[in-house]
VEXMARTI-8922 format. One line per field, with one value per residue: y, z, x of N, C-alpha, C in turn; residue in one letter; residue number from 1. Coordinates in steps of 0.1 Angstrom, whole numbers, plus 2048, in hexadecimal, padded with zeros to 3 digits. Layout:
BEGIN
n.v: Y, ...
n.w: Z, ...
n.u: X, ...
ca.v: Y, ...
ca.w: Z, ...
ca.u: X, ...
c.v: Y, ...
c.w: Z, ...
c.u: X, ...
res: A, ...
n: NUM, ...
This chain:
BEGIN
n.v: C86, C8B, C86, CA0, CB4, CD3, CD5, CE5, CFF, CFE, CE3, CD5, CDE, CCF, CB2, CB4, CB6, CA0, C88, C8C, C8C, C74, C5C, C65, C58, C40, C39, C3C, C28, C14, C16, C18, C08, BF3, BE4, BE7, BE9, BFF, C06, C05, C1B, C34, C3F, C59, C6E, C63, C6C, C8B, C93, C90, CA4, CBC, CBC, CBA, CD8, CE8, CE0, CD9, CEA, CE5, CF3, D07, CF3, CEF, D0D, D10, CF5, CFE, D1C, D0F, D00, D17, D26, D15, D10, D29, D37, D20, D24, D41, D41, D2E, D32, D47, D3A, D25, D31, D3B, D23, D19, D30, D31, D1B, D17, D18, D09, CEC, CEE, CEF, CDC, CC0, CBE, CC3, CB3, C9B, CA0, CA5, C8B, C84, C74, C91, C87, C79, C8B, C90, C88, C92, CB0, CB1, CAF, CC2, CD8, CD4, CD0, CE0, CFB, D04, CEB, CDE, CF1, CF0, CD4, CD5, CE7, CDB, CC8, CD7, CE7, CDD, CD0, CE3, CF5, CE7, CE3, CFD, D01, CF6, CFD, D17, D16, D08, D1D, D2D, D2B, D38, D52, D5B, D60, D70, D88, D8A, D95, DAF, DBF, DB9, DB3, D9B, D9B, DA8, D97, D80, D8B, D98, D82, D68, D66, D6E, D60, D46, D4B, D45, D25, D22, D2D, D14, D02, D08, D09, CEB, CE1, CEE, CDD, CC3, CCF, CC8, CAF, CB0, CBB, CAE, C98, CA2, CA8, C8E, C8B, C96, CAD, CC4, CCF, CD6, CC9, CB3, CA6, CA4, C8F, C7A, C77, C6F, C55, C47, C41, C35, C42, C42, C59, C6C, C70, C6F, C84, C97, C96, C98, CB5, CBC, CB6, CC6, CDF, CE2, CE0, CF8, D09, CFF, D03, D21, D26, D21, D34, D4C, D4A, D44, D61, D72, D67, D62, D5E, D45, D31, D2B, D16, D01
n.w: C03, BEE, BDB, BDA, BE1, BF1, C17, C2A, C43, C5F, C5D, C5A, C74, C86, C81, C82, C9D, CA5, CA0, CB2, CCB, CC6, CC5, CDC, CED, CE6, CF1, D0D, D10, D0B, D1C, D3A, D39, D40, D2A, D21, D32, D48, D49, D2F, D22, D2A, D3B, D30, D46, D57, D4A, D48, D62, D67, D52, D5A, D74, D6B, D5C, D71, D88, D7F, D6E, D50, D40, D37, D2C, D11, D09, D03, CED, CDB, CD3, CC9, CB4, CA5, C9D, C8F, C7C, C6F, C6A, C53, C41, C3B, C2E, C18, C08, BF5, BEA, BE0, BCE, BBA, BB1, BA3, B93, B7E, B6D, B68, B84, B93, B85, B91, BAF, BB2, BB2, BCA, BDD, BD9, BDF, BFE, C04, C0D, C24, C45, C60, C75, C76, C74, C8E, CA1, C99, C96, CB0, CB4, CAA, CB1, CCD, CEA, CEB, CE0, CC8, CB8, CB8, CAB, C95, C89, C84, C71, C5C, C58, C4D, C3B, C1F, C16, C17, C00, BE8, BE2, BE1, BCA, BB7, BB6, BAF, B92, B89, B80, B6D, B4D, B37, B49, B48, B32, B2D, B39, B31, B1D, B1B, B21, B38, B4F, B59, B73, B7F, B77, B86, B97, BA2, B91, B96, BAF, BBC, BAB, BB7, BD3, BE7, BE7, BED, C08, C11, C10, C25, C37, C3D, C42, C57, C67, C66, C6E, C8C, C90, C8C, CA3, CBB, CB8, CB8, CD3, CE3, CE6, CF6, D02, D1B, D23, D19, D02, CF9, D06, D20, D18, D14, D33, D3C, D32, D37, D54, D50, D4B, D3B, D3B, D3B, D26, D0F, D19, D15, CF6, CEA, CF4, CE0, CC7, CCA, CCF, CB2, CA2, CA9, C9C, C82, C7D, C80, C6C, C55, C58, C51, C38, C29, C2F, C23, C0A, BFA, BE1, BDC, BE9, BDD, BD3, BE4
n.u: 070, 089, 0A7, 0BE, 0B1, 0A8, 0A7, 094, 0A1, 092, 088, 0A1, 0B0, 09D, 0A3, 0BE, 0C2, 0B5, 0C3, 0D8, 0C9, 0C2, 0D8, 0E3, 0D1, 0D3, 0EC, 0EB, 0D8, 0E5, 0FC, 0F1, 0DF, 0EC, 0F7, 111, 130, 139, 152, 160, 151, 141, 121, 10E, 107, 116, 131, 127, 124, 144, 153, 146, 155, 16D, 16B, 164, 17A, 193, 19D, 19B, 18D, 1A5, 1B3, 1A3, 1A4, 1C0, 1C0, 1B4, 1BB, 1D3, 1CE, 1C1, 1D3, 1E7, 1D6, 1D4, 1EE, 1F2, 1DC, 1E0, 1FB, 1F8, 1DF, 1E9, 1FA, 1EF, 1DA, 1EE, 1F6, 1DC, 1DA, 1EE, 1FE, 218, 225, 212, 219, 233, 235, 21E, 223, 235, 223, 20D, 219, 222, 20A, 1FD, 211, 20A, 204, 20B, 220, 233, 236, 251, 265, 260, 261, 27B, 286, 279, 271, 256, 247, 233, 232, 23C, 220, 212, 21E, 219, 200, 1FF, 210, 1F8, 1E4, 1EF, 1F6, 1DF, 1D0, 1DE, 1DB, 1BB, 1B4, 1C4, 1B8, 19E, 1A3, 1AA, 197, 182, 16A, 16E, 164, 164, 17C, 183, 172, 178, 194, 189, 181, 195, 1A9, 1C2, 1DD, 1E1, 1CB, 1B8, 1B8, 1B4, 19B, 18B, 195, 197, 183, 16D, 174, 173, 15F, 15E, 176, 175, 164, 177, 18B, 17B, 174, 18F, 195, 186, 199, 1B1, 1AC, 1AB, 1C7, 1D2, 1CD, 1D7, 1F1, 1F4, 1EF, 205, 224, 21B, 20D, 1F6, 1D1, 1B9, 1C0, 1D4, 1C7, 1B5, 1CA, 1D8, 1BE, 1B5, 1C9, 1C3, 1AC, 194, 179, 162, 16C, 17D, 16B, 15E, 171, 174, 159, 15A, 16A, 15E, 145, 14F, 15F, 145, 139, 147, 145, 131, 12C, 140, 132, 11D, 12B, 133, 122, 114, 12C, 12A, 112, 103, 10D, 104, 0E7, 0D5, 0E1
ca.v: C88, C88, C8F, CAD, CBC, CD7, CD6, CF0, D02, CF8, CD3, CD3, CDE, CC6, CA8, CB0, CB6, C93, C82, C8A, C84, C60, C5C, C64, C4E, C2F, C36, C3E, C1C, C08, C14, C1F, BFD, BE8, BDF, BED, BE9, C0E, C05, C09, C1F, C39, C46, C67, C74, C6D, C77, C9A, C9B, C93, CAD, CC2, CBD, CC2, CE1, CF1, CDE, CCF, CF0, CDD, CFF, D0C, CEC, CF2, D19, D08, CF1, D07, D22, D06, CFD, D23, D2B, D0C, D12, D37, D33, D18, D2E, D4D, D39, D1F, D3A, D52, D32, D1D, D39, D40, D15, D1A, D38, D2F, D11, D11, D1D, CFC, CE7, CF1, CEC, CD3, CB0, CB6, CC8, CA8, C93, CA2, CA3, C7D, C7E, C7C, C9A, C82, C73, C93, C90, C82, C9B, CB8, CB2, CAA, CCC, CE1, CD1, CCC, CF0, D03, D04, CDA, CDB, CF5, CE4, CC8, CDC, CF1, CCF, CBE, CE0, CF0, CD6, CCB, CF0, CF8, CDF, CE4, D0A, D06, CF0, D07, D23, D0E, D02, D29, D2B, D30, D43, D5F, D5F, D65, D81, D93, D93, D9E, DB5, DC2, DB5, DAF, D8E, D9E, DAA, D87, D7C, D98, D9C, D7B, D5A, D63, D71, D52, D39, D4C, D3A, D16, D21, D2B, D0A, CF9, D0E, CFD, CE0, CE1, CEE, CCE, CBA, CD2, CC8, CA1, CAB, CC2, CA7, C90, CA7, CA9, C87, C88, C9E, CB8, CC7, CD7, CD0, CBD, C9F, CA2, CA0, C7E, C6E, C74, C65, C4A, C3D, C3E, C2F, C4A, C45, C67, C7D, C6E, C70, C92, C9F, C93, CA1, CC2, CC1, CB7, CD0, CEC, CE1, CE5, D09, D12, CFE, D0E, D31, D2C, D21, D3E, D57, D46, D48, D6E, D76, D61, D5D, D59, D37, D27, D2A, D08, CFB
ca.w: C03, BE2, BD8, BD7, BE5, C04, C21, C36, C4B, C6D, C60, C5E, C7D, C8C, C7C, C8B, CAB, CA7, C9F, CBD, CD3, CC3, CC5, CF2, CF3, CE6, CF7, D1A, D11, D0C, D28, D44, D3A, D42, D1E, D1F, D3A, D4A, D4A, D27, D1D, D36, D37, D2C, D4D, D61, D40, D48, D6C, D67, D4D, D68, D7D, D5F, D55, D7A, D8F, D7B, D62, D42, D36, D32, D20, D07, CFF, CFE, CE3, CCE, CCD, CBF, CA5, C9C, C9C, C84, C6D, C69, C63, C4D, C37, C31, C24, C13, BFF, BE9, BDF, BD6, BC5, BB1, BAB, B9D, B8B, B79, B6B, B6A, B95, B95, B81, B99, BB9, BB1, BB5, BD9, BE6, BDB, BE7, C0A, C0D, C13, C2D, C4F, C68, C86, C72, C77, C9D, CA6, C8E, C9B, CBF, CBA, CA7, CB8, CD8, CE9, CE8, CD8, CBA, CB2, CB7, C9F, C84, C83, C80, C64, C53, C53, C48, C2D, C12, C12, C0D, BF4, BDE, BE4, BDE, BBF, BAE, BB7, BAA, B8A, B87, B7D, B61, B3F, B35, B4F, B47, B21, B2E, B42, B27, B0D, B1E, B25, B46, B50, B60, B7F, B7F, B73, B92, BA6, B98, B86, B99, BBF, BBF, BAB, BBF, BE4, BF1, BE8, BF7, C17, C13, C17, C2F, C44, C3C, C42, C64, C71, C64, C7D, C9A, C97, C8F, CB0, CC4, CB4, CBD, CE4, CE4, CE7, D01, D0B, D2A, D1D, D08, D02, CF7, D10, D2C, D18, D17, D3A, D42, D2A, D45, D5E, D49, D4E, D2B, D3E, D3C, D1A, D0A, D16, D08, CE7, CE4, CEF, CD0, CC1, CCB, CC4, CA1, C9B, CA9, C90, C74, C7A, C7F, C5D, C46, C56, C4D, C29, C27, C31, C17, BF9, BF9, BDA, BD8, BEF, BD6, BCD, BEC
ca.u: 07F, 08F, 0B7, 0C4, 0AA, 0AF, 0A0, 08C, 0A8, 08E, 08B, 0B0, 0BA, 09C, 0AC, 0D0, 0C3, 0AC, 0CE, 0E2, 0C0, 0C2, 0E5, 0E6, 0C6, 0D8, 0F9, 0E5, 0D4, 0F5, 104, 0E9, 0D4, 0F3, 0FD, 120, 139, 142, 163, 164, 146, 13A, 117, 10A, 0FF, 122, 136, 121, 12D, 153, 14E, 141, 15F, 17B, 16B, 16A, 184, 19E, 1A7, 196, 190, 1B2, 1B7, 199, 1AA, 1CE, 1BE, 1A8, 1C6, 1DE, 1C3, 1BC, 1DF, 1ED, 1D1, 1D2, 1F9, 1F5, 1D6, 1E5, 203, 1EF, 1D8, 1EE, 200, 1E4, 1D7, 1F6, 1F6, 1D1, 1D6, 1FC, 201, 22B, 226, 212, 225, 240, 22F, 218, 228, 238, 218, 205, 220, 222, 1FB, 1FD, 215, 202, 20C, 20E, 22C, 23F, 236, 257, 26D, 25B, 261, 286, 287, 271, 26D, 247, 23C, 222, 239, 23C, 211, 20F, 223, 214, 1F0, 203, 20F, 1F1, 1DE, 1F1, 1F9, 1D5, 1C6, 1E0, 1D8, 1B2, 1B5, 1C9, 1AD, 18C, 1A5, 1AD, 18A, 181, 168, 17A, 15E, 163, 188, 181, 16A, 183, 19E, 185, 17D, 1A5, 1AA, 1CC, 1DC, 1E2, 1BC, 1AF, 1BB, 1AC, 18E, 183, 196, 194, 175, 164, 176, 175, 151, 165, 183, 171, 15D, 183, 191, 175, 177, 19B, 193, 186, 1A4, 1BC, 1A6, 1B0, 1D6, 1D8, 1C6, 1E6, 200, 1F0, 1F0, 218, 22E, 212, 20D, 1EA, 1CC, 1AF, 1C7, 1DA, 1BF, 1B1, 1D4, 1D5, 1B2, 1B4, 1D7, 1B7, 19F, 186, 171, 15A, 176, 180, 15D, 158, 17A, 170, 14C, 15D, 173, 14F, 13F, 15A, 15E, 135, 137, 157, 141, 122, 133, 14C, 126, 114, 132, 135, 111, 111, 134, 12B, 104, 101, 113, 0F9, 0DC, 0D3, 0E0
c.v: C83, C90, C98, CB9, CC4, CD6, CE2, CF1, CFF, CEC, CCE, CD3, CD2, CBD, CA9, CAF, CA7, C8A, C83, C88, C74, C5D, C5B, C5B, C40, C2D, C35, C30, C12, C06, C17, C0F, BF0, BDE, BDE, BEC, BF8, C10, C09, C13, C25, C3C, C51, C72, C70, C73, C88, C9D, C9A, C9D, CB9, CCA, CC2, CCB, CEF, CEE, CD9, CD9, CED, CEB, D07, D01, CE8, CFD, D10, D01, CF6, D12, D1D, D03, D09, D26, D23, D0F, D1D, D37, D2B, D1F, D37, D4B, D32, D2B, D42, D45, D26, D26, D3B, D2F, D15, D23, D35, D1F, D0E, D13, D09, CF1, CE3, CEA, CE1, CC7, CAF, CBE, CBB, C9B, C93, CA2, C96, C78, C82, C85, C96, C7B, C7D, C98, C94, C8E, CAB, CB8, CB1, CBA, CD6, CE0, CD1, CDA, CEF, D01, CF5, CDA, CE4, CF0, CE1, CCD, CE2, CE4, CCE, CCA, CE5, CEC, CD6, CDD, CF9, CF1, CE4, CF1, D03, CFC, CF9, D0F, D22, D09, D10, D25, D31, D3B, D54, D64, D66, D73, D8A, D94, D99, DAE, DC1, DC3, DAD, D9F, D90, D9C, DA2, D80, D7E, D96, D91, D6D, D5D, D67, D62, D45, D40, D45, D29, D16, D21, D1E, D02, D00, D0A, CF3, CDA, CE5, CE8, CC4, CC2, CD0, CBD, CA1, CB4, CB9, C9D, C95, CAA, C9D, C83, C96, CAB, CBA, CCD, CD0, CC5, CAD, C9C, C9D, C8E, C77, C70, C6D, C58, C3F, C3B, C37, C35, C4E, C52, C6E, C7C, C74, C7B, C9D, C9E, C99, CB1, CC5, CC3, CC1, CE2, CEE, CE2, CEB, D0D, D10, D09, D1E, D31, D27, D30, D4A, D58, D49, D59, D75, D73, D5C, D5A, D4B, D30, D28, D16, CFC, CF6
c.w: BF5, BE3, BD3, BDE, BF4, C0B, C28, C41, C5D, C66, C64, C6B, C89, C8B, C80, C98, CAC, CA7, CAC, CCC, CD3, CCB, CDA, CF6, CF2, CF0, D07, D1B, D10, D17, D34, D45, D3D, D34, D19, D2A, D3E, D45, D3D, D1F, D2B, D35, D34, D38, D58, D56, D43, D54, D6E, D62, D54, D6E, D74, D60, D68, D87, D8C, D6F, D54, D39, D2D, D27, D16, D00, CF9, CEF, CD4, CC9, CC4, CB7, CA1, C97, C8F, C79, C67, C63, C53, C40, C31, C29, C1B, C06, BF3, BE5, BDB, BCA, BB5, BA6, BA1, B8F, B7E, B77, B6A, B7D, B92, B8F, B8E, BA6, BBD, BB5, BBE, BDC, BE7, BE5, BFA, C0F, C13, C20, C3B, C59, C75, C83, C77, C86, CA4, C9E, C97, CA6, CC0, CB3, CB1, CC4, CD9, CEB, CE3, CCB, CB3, CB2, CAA, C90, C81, C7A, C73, C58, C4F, C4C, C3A, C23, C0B, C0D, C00, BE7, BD7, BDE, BCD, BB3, BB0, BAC, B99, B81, B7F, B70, B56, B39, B39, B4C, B38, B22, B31, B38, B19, B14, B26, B31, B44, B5C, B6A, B86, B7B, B80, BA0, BA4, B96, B93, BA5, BBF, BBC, BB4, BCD, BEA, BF2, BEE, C04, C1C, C1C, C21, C3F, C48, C43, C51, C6D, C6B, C6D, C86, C9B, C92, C9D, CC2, CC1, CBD, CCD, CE9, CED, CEE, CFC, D16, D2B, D15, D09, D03, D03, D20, D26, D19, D25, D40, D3D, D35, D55, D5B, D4A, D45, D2E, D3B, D2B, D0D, D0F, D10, CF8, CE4, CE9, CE4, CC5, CBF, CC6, CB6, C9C, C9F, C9D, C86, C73, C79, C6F, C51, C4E, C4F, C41, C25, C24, C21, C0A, BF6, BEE, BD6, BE0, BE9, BD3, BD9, BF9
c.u: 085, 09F, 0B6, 0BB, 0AA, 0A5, 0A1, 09A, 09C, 08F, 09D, 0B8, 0B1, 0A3, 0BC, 0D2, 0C0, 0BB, 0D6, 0DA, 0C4, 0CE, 0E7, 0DB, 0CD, 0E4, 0F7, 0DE, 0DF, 0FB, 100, 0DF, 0E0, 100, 10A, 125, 13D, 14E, 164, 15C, 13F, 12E, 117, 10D, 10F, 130, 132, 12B, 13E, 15B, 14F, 150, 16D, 17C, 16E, 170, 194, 1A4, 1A2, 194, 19A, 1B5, 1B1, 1A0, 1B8, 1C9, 1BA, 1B3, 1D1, 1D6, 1C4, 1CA, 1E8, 1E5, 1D2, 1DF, 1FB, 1EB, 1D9, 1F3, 1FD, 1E5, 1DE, 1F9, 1F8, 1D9, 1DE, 1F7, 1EC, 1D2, 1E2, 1FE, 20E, 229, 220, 215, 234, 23E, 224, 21A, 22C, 22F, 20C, 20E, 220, 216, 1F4, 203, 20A, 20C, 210, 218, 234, 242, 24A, 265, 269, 25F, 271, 28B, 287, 26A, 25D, 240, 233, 224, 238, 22B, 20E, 212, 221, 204, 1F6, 204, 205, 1E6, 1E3, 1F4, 1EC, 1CC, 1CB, 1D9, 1CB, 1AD, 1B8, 1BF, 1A2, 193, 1A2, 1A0, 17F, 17B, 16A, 16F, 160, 172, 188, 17D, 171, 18F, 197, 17F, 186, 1A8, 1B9, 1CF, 1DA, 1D0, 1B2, 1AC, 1B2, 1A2, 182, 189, 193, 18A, 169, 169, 176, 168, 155, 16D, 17D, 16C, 16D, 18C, 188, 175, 182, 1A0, 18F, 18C, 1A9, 1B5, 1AD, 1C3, 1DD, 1D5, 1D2, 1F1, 200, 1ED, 1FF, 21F, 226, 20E, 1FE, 1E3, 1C6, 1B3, 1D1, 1D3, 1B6, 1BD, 1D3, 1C9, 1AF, 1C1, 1CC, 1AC, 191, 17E, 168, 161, 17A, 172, 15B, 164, 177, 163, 14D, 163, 163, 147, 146, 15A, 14E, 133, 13E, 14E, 13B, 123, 138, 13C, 11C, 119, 134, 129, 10D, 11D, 132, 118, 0FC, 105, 10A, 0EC, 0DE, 0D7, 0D4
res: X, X, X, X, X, X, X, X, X, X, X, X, X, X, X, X, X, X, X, X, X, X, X, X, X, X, X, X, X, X, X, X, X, X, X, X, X, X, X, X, X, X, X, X, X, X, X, X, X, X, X, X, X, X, X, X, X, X, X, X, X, X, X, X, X, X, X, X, X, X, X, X, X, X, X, X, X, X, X, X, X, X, X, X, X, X, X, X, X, X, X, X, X, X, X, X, X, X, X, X, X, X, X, X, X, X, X, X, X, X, X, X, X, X, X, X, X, X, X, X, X, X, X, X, X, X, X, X, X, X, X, X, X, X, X, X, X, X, X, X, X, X, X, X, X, X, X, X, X, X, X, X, X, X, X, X, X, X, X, X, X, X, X, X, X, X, X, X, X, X, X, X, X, X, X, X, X, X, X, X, X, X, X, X, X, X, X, X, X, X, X, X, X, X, X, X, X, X, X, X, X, X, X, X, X, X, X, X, X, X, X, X, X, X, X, X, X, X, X, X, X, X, X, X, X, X, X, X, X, X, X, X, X, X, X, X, X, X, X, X, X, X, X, X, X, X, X, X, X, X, X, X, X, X, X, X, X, X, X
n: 1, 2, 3, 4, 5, 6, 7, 8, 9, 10, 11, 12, 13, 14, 15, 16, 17, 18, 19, 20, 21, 22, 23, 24, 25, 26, 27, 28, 29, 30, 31, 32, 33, 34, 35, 36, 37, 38, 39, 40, 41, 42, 43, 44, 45, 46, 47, 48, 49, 50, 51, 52, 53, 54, 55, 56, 57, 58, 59, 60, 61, 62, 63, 64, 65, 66, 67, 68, 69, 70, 71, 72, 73, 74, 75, 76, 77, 78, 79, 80, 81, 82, 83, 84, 85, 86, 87, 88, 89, 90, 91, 92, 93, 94, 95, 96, 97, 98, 99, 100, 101, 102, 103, 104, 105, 106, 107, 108, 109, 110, 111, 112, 113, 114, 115, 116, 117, 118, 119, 120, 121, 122, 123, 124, 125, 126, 127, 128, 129, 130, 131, 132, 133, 134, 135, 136, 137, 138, 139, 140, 141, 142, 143, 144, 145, 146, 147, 148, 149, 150, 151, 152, 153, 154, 155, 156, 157, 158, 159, 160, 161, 162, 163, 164, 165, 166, 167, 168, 169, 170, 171, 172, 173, 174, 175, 176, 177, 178, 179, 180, 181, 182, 183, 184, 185, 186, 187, 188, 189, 190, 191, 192, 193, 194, 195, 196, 197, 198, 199, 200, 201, 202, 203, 204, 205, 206, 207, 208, 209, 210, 211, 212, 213, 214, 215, 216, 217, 218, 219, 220, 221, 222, 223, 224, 225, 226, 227, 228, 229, 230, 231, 232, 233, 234, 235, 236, 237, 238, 239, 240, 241, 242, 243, 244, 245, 246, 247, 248, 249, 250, 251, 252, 253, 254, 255, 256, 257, 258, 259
C-alpha cells in the first residue's frame, strides 16, 4: 500500500463492504452483549424490525419520496441558477468582482438560520423547505463553480485566441468544457450538503419526511426508528453518489485517468 496509489475496483468495493461488516459487528456487540443501554442505543436486529414496520405500516415511504423530492427539487433550482453565474464569475473578472464579496459572505451564513425568516414568509410548505435547500446550495456551488472555471489553463486560452476564437466561443468551447468533470464533481458533492439542510428544515413545522418521522420518535425515545431514519438518508445519499461518479465517469472519462 503506498500513496496515491489506486486500488483494484474489486479490492475497493471489498474494503467498503469489510467496513460496514465491522462497523454492525461492534454496534451489535455494544448493544446485543449488554454494553449499552437500549434506551439509548438500539440494536441492529430490532432497528431492522421497527424499520420493517415504518416502511409497511406506518407510511415511512411517502415520507422517504416527500424527502428526496424536497432535496431534488432545492438542488436542481438552486444548480441551474448557480451554474451560468458561476460560470460568468469564473470567466469575467469585473461579473466577479461584482458578485464576489456577498456570494462569499452569504456562503457562511448557515441555512437553518433562515429557518425562522422563511416560515414567517413562506409559511411551513414545500416552499420554506425548499429555500432553505436552495440557501444552503447555491452560494456554495457558485463560488465553487466560478474557481474550476477561473482555474482554466492559460495555455488553452492563448490557444483559442491564436487561433481566432471569440470570447463568446472561449467560453463555449474552451472554459466549460475543461472545467465541466470538476463542476459535476461539485454538483455532488453539493448534493450531500442539501440532504443535512432538508433533514434541518423537517426538523421544524413538517407534517412529512424523514425528519419529521425522527422528531417524532425521538418525543418517544425510540433510538430504532431514529437509527433507521438516518441510515435511510445513508443509504439514499450512497445510491445518488455512486449513480452521480458512475455518470461522471461515463461523460468525462478522460478526467479519471490517474485516479
Amino acid at each position: 500500500m503506498k500513496p496515491l496509489t489506486p486500488v483494484a475496483p474489486g479490492a475497493k468495493v471489498v474494503l467498503g463492504i469489510a467496513f460496514f461488516v465491522l462497523f454492525f459487528a461492534v454496534w451489535a456487540l455494544a448493544t446485543l452483549g449488554g454494553f449499552v443501554s437500549k434506551t439509548f442505543l438500539a440494536d441492529p436486529l430490532t432497528m431492522l424490525r421497527s424499520g420493517w414496520v415504518l416502511l409497511t405500516q406506518m407510511g415511512f415511504a411517502t415520507d422517504i419520496g416527500m424527502t428526496v423530492w424536497r432535496v431534488l427539487g432545492g438542488f436542481v433550482i438552486a444548480a441551474l441558477l448557480a451554474l451560468p453565474l458561476g460560470v460568468a464569475m469564473g470567466a469575467w473578472k469585473p461579473v466577479e468582482a461584482f458578485f464576489e464579496p456577498f456570494v462569499s459572505f452569504a456562503r457562511y451564513l448557515p441555512a437553518s438560520a433562515f429557518i425562522p425568516l422563511l416560515i414567517l414568509w413562506a409559511g411551513i410548505g414545500e416552499a420554506q423547505k425548499l429555500a432553505v435547500i436552495f440557501i444552503g446550495s447555491f452560494f456554495q456551488l457558485v463560488l465553487m463553480i466560478a474557481v474550476v472555471v477561473g482555474n482554466t489553463r492559460r495555455d488553452l486560452v492563448e490557444a483559442a485566441y491564436t487561433l481566432g476564437s471569440s470570447d463568446a466561443s472561449l467560453v463555449k468551447r474552451v472554459l466549460i468544457p475543461g472545467a465541466a468533470p470538476e463542476i459535476a464533481e461539485i454538483l455532488r458533492m453539493v448534493l450531500g450538503w442539501a440532504w443535512t439542510y432538508v433533514i434541518v428544515a423537517e426538523l421544524i413545522g413538517a407534517s412529512s419526511g424523514i425528519g419529521h418521522m425522527i422528531t417524532d420518535s425521538q418525543a418517544l425515545l425510540a433510538t430504532d426508528q431514529i437509527i433507521f431514519g438516518i441510515i435511510v438518508i445513508g443509504l439514499i445519499g450512497l445510491v445518488s453518489d455512486t449513480a452521480f461518479k458512475a455518470l461522471n465517469r461515463r461523460l468525462f472519462p478522460w478526467a479519471q485517468l490517474g485516479r
